[in-house]
C-alpha positions as CSV (number, residue, x, y, z in Angstrom):
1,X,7.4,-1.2,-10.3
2,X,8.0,0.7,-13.2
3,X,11.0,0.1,-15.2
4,X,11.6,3.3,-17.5
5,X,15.3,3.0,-19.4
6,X,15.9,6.9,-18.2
7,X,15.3,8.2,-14.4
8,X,15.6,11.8,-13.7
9,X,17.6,12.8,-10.3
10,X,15.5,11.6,-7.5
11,X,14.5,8.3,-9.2
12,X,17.8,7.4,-9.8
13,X,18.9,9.1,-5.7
14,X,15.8,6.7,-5.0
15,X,17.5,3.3,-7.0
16,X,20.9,3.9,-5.5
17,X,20.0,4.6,-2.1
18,X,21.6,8.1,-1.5
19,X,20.5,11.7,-1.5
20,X,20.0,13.5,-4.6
21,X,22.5,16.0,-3.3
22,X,25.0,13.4,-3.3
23,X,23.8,11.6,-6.6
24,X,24.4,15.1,-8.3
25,X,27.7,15.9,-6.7
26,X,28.9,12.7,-8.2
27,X,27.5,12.6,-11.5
28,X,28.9,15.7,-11.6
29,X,32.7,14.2,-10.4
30,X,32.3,11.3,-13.2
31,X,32.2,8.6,-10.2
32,X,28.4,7.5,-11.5
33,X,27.5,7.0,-14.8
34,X,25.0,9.7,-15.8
35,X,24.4,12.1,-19.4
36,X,24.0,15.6,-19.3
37,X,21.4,17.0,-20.8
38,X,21.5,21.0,-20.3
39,X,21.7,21.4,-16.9
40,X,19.9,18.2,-16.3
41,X,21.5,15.3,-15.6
42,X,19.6,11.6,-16.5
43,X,20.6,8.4,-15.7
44,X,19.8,5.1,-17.8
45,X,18.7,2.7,-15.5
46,X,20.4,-0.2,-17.0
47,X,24.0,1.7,-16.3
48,X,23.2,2.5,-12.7
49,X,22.2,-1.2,-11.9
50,X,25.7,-2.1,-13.4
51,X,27.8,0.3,-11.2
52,X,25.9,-0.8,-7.7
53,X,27.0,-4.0,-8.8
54,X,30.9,-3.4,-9.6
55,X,30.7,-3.5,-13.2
56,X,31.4,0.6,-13.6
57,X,28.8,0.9,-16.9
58,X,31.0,3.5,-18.4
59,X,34.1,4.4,-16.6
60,X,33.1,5.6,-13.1
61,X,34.2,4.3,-9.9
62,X,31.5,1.6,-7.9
63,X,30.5,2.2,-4.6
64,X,32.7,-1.1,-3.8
65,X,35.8,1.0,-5.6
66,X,36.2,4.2,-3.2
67,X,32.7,5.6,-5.7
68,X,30.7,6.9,-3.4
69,X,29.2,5.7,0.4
70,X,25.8,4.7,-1.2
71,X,25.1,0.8,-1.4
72,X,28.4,-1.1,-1.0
């Protein structure tokens, strides 16, 4: 499996288990951790593997917190 440190918006939809409607609708809320870049939006892996787990890698909500109705 490849581990790249930066997924664009349907890897990371694809790690978290949720649309990439919804992965951008809450990157764009601050609930998952994400950078913008332009209009883009990236997420480094290492940050969304800490929020599926509780740990809120910088300052959004988990999907055990009210986050989101991905993994929980």
């Amino acid at each position: 499996m490849d581990r790249k440190p930066l997924l664009g918006m349907n890897e990371a939809a694809h790690v978290v288990g949720v649309s990439h409607w919804t992965l951008r609708r809450w990157a764009k809320a601050g609930v998952v951790p994400a950078v913008r870049v332009g209009r883009k939006f990236l997420f480094r892996r290492a940050e969304l593997e800490a929020w599926l787990r509780g740990g809120s890698a910088h300052g959004g909500q988990s999907p055990q917190d009210g986050g989101g109705h991905g993994r929980a």
